[in-house]
C-alpha positions as CSV (number, residue, x, y, z in Angstrom):
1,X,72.4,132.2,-7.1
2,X,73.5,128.8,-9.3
3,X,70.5,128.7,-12.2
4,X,69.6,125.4,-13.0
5,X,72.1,123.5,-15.8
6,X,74.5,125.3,-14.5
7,X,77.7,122.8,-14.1
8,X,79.3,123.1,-10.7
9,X,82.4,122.1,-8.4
10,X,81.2,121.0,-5.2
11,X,83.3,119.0,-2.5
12,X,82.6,115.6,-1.7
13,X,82.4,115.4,2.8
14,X,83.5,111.9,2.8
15,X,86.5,111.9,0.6
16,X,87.8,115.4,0.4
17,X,87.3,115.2,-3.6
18,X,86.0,118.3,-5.8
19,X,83.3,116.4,-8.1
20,X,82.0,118.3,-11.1
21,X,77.9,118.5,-11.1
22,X,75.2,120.1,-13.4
23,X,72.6,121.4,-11.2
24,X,68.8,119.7,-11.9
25,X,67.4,123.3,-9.9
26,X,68.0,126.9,-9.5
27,X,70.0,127.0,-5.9
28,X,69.8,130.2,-4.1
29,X,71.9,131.0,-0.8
30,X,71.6,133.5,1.9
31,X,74.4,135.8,3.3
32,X,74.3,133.3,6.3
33,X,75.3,130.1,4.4
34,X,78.2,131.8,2.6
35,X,81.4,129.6,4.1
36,X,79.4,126.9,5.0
37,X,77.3,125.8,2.2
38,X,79.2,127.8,-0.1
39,X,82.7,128.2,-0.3
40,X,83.7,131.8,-2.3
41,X,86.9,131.9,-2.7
42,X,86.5,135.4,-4.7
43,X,84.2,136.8,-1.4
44,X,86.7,136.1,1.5
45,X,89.5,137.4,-1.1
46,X,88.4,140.5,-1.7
47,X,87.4,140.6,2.0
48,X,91.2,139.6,3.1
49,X,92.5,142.1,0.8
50,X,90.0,144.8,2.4
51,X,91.4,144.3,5.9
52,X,95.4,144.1,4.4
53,X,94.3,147.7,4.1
54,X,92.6,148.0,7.2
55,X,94.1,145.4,10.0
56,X,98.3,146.6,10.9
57,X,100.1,143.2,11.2
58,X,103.1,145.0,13.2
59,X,100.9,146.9,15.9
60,X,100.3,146.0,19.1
61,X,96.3,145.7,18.9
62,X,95.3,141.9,18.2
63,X,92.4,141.1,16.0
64,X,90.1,137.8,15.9
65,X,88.1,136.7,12.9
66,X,85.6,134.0,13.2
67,X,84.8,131.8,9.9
68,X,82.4,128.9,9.3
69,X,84.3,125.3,9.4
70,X,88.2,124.5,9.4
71,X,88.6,124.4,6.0
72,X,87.0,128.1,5.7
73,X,89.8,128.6,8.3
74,X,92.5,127.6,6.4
75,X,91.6,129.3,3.4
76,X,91.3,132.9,5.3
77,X,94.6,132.5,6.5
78,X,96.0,131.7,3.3
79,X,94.8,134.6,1.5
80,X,95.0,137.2,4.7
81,X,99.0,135.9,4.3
82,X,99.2,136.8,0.1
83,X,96.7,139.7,0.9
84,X,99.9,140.8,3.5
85,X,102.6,140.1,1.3
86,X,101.5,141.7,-1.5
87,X,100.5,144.8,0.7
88,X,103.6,145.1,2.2
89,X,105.9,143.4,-0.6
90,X,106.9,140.4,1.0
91,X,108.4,142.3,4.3
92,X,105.4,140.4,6.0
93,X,106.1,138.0,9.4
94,X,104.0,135.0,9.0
95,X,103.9,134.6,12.7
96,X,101.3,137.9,12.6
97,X,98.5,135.9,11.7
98,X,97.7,132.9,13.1
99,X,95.0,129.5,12.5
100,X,93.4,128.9,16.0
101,X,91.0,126.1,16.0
102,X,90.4,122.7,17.4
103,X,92.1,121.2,14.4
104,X,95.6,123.5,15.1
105,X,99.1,122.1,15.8
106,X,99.8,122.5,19.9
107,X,96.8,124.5,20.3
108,X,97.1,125.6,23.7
109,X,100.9,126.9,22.9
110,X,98.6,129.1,20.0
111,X,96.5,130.4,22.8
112,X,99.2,131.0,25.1
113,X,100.8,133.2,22.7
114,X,98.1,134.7,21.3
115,X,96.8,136.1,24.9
116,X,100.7,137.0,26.4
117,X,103.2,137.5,22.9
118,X,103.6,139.8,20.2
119,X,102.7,137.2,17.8
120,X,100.9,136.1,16.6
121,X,98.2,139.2,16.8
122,X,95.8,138.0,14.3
123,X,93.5,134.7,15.2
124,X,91.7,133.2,13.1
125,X,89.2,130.6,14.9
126,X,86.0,128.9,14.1
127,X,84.5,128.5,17.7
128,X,87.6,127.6,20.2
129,X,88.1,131.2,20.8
130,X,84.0,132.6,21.1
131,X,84.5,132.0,24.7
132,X,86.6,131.5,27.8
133,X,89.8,133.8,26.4
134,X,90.7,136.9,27.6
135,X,93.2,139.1,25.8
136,X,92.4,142.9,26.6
137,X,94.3,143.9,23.4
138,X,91.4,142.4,21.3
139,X,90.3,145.9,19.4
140,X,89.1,144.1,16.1
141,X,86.6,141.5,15.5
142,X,86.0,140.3,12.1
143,X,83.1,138.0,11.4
144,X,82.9,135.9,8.1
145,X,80.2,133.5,9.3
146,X,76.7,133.7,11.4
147,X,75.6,132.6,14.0
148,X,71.7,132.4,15.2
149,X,71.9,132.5,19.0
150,X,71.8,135.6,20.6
151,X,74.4,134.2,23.2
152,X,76.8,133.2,21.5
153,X,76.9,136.4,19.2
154,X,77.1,138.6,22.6
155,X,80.1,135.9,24.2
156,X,81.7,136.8,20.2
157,X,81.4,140.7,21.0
158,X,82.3,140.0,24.3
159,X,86.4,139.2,23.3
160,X,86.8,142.8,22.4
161,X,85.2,144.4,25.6
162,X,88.0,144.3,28.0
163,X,89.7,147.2,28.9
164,X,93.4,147.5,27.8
165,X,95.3,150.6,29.2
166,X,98.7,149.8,28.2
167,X,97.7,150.5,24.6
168,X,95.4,153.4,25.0
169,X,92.2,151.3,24.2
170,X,89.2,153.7,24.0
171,X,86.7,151.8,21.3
172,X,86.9,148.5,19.4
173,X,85.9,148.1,16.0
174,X,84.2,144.7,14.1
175,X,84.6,144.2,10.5
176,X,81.3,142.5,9.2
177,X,80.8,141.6,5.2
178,X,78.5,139.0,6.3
179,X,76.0,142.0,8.4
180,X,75.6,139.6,11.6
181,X,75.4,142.7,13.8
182,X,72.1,144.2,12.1
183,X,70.9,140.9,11.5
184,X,71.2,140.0,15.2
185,X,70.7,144.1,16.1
186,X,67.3,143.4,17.9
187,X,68.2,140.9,19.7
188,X,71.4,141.9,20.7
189,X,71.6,143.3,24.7
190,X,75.4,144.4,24.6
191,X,74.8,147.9,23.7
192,X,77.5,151.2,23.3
193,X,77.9,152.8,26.8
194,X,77.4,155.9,25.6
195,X,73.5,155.7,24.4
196,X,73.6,159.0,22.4
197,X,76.8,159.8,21.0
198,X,75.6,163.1,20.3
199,X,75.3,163.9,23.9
200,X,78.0,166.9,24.6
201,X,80.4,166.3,27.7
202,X,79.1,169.8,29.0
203,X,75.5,168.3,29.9
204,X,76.9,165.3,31.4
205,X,78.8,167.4,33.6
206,X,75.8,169.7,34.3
207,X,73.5,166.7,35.2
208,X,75.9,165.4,38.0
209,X,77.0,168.9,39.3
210,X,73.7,170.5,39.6
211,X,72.2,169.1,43.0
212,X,68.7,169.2,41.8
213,X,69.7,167.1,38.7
214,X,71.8,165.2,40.5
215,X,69.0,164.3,43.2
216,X,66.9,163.1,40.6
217,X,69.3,161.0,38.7
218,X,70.2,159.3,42.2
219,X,66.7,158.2,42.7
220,X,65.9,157.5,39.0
221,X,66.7,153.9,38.3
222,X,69.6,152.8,35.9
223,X,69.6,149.7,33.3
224,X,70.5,147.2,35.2
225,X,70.0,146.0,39.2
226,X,71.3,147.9,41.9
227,X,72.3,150.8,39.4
228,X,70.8,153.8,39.4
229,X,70.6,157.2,36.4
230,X,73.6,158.6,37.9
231,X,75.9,155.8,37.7
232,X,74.8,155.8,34.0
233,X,75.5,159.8,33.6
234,X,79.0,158.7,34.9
235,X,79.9,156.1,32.8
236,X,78.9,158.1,29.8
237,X,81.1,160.7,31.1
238,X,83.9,158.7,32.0
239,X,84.3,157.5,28.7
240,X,84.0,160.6,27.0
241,X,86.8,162.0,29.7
242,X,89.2,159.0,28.8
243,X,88.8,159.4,24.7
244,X,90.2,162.5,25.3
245,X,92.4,162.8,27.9
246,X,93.9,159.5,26.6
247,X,94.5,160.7,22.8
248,X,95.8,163.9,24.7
249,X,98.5,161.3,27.1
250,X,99.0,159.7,23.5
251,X,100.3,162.6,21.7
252,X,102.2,164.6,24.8
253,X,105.6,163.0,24.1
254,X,105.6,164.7,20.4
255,X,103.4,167.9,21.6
256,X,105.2,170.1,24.4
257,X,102.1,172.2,24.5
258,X,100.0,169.4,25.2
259,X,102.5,168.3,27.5
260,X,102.5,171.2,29.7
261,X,98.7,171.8,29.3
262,X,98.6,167.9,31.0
263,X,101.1,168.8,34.0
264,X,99.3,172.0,34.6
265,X,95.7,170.3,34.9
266,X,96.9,167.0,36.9
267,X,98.6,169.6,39.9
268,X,95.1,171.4,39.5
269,X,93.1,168.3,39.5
270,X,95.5,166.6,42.0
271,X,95.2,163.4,39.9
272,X,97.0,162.5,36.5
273,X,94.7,163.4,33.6
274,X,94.9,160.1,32.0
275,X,93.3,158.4,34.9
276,X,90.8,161.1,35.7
277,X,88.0,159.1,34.2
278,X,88.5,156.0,36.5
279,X,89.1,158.1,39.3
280,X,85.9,159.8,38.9
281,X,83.7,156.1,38.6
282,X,85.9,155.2,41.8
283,X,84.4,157.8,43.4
284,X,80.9,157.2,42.8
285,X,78.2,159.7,41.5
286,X,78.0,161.4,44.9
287,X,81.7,161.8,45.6
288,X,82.2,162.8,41.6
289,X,79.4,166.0,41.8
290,X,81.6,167.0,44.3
291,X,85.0,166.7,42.3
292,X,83.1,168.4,39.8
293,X,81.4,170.9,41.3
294,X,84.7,171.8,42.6
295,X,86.4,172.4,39.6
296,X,83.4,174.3,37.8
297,X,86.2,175.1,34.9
298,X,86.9,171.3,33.6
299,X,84.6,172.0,30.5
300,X,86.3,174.8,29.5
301,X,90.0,172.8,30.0
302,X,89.0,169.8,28.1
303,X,87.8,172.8,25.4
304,X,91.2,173.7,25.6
305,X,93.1,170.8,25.1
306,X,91.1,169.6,22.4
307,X,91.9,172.8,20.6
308,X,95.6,171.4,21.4
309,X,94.9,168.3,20.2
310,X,93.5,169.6,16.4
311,X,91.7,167.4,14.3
312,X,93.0,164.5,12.7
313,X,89.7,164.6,10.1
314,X,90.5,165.1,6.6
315,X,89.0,168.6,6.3
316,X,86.5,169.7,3.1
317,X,87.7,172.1,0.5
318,X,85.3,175.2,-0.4
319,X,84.9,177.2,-3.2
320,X,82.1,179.4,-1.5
321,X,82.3,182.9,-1.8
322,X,82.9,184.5,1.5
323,X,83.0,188.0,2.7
324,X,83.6,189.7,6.3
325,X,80.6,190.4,8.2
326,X,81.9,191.1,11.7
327,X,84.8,191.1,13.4
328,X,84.5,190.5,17.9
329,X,85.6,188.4,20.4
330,X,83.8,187.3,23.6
331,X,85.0,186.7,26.7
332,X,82.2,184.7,28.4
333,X,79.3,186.5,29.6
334,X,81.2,190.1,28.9
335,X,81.0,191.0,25.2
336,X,84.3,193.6,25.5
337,X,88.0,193.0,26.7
338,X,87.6,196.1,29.3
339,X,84.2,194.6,30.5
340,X,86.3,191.7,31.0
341,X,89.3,193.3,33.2
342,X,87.2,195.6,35.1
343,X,85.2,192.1,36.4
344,X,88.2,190.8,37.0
345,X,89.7,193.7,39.1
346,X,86.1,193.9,40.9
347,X,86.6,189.9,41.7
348,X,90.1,190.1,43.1
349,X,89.4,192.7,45.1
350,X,86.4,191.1,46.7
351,X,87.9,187.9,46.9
352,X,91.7,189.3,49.1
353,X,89.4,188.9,52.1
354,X,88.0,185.7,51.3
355,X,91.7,183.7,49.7
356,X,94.6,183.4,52.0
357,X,96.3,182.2,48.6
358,X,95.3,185.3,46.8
359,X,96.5,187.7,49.4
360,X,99.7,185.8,49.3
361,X,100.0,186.7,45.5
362,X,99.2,190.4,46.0
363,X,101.5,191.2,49.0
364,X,104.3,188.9,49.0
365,X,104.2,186.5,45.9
366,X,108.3,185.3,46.2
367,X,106.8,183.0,49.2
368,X,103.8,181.7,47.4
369,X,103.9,177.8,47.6
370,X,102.7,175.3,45.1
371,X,99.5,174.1,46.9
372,X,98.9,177.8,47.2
373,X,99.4,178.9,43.6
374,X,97.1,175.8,42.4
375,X,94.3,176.9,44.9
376,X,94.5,180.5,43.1
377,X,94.6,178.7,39.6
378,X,91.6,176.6,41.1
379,X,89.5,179.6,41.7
380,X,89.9,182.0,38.9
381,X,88.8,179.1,36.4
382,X,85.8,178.4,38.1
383,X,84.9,182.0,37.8
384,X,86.1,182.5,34.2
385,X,89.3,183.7,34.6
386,X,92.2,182.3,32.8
387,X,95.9,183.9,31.7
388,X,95.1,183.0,27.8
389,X,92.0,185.2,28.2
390,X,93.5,188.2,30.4
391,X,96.1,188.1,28.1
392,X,93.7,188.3,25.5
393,X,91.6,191.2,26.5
394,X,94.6,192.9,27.5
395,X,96.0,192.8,24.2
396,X,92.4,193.8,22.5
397,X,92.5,196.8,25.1
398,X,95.7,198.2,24.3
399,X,96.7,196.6,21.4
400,X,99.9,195.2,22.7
401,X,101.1,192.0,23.8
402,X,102.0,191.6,27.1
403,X,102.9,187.7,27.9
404,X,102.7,188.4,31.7
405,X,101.9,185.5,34.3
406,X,98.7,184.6,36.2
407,X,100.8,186.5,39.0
408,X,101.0,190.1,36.8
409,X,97.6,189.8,36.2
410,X,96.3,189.6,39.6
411,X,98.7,192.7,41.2
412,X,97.4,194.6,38.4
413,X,94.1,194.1,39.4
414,X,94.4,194.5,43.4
415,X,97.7,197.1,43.4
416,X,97.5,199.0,39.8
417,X,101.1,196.8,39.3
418,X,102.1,197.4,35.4
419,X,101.7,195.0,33.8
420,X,105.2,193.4,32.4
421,X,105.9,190.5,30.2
422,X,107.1,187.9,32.9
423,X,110.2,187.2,30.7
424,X,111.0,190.5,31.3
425,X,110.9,190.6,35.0
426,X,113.0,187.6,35.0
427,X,115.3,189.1,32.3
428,X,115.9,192.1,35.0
429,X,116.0,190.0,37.9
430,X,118.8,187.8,36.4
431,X,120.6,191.3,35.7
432,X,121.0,191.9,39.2
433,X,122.3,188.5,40.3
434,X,124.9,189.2,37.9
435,X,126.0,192.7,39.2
436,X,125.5,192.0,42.8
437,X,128.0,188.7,42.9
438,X,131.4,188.2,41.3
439,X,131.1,184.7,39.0
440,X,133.6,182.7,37.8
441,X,132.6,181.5,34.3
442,X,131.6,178.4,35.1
443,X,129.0,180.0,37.7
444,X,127.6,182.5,35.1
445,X,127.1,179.5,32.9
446,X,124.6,177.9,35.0
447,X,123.1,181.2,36.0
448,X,122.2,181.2,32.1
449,X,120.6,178.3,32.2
450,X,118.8,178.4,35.7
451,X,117.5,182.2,34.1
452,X,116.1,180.2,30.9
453,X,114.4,177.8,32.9
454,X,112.8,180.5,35.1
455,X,110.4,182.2,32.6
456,X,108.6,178.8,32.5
457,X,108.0,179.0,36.2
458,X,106.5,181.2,38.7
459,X,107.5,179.3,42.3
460,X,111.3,179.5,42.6
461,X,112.6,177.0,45.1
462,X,114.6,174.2,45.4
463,X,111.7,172.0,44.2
464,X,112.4,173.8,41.1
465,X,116.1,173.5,41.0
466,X,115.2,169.6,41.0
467,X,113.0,169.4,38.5
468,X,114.6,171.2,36.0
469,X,118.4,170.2,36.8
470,X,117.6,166.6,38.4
471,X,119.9,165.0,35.7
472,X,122.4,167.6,36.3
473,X,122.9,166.6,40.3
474,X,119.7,169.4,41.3
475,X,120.0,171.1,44.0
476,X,123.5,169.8,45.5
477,X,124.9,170.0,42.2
478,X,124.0,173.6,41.7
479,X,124.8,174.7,45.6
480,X,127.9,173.7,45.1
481,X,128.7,175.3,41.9
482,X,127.6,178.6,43.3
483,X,129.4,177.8,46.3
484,X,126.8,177.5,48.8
485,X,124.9,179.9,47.2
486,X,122.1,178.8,45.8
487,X,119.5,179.6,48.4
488,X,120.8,183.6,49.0
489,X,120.5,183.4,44.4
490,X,117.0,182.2,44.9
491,X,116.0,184.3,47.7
492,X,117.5,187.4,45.5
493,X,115.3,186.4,42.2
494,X,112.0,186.1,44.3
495,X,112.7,189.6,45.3
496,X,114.0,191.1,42.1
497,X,111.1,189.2,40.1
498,X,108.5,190.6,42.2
499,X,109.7,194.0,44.4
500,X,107.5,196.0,46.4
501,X,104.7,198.1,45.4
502,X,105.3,201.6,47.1
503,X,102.4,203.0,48.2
């Protein structure tokens, strides 16, 4: 608000000239003038400084910000550039943050850049770039002016839609100190694809693999033409799939245990876990039940690698007083760890009929094959049944820790097998490669390492050799060191690692 007497600067259209005035009125402005029929320096200041904070100038997402008029343009990027420099004390490109409008120098060069080069990954336009531009990197929309029509605010949104894989894209984000999003709120049809963010994956899951729910969502119609409930229920679940299994892809090069949680779920899933989510809205809601209700434990894996994952929220301190009231742990629907083992050796046992796989495991497991050994892993977690819980319960039971493999566990159950930490067995088994050959140094060498890699695998073949040794020459390179040995070594460790059970 300008009260009347007030003496002003104002700028003269015509000439360009700032022309001192004392106001004859009080002059009020709404939030949706400010840029046009005022020009706040101080406002888009402390807003430029804001998003030096918030905006990265180095990273690979690109940002847009809409103003009001040219000029409003040219005064943004200025103080975006000192908000920058003082930021990141002068080690600030220039070429980051760029002036896209109709007035530009070799606009369509700007463009070109903008939508295919690292820089510049800031644009700052009035209208040339509401429409008609696709650049999936877009993650951050900043708007310092309003608009009235519904359209054009929805084309606006619109720039930050687009999918972008190569960078991991799961949300985009708008920046809004002039409120243009509740003021156009009502009006506004471009809504979040997941309606209720409160909704848990667990009942998404539920309502496609149930058939009765599924039935009903099928014949329910969606929100737009030609779409019905369930293809909602699948995007919502698709995107909920992707921000995790994508933050999970993100942080696998620096996590081994996420790393290995990721291999082990794509050779159960049979599809890499960063793709699961399009993989599952390529198959449609009929084809996806089935995925799902095939692999009844994906809940609890997700559980799992989100427990891998941690948080990345900056957790509360309490001062509380706390005390100890009970002290348990559950293991599904069983409340103790030997209610828990004795289910477990009642389902192997009736399943040795039923699972070609699992009778492979019990009576001869050195021959078990990878397609067989996921079909096992496939079947126990739909059923409840994990290592990290056996394990568990085991260790609750007898109060020791026995880090045996999904292998150990089952024999136990189905023969009475002891149970043996699995780098045990291989520990022993290496033993007797060692007695039973003469090595040369060099050969005992690589028997070391081919024994360290083995208590991170149960198959032992040459598909092994090759993964683990591909740099080293795999399996010719290692055959030839042992002197065309390598399959007798392997046939040997399958043995030692898992002998007969006399009867």
């Amino acid at each position: 608000k300008f009260d009347k007497g007030a003496r002003v600067s104002a700028i003269n259209t015509q000439s360009g000239a700032v022309e001192v005035a004392e106001l004859e009125d009080d002059v009020s402005f709404d939030v949706d003038t400010f840029n046009k029929r005022v020009i706040n320096e101080n406002f888009n200041r402390v807003i430029c400084e804001q998003l030096a904070k918030e905006l990265d100038p180095f990273d690979d997402e690109k940002t847009m910000i809409f103003c009001a008029t040219d000029r409003h343009a040219d005064m943004v990027k200025r103080l975006l550039d000192d908000a920058f420099k003082a930021t990141y004390n002068g080690a600030y490109n220039q070429a980051a943050v760029a002036k896209i409008t109709g007035q530009s120098d070799k606009v369509s060069q700007l463009i070109s850049q903008y939508k295919n080069e690292r820089y510049p990954n800031i644009a700052i336009t009035v209208d040339l770039l509401t429409t008609g531009i696709d650049v999936p990197r877009i993650c951050n929309l900043v708007f310092l002016r309003r608009v009235r029509s519904r359209i054009l605010y929805e084309q606006m949104i619109g720039r930050a839609t687009r999918r972008c894989d190569d960078i991991g894209k799961t949300v985009f984000r708008i920046y809004d100190p002039v409120d243009i999003y509740a003021a156009l709120d009502d009006v506004n049809t471009m809504k979040p694809l997941v309606k209720d963010p409160h909704i848990t994956l667990e009942q998404l899951v539920n309502e496609l693999a149930n058939p009765d729910t599924l039935e009903q969502a099928l014949n329910a119609p969606g929100e737009q033409q030609d779409e019905s409930h369930a293809d909602v229920v699948l995007s919502q679940l698709s995107q909920k799939l992707m921000q995790v299994l994508r933050k999970a892809g993100q942080k696998a090069d620096t996590n081994p245990q996420v790393k290995n949680k990721l291999s082990e779920l794509e050779q159960l899933w049979g599809v890499e876990p960063k793709i699961l989510h399009k993989h599952l809205h390529d198959l449609g809601p009929k084809q996806a039940a089935a995925f799902l209700q095939q692999h009844g434990g994906l809940v609890d894996q997700l559980a799992e690698v989100k427990v891998l994952l941690g948080s990345e929220r900056m957790p509360l301190i309490s001062d509380h007083e706390d005390e100890l009231k009970d002290r348990s742990q559950s293991y599904g629907k069983h409340q103790r760890p030997e209610d828990y083992l004795d289910s477990f050796t009642t389902f192997i046992q009736h399943q040795l009929n039923e699972s070609a796989a699992l009778a492979v495991v019990v009576n001869k497991p050195r021959d078990l094959t990878r397609e067989q050994l996921k079909e096992v892993r496939l079947l126990l977690d739909n059923n409840g049944y994990t290592e990290a819980r056996l394990q568990s319960a085991v260790r609750n039971q007898t109060n020791k820790d026995i880090a045996a493999s999904i292998v150990g566990h089952i024999r136990r159950a189905a023969l009475g097998e002891a149970l043996k930490p699995f780098e045990q067995r291989v520990a022993e088994a290496m033993d007797r490669i060692y007695a039973q050959h003469s090595w040369n140094p060099n050969q005992l060498k690589w028997l070391e390492r081919l024994g360290k890699q083995l208590v991170h695998e149960v198959i032992i073949d040459r598909d092994f050799v090759n993964q683990r040794f591909g740099e080293q020459g795999g399996v010719k390179a290692l055959d030839k060191v042992l002197e065309n040995q390598l399959d007798t070594v392997l046939d040997e460790l399958g043995e030692a690692i898992w002998p007969p059970v006399s009867a």
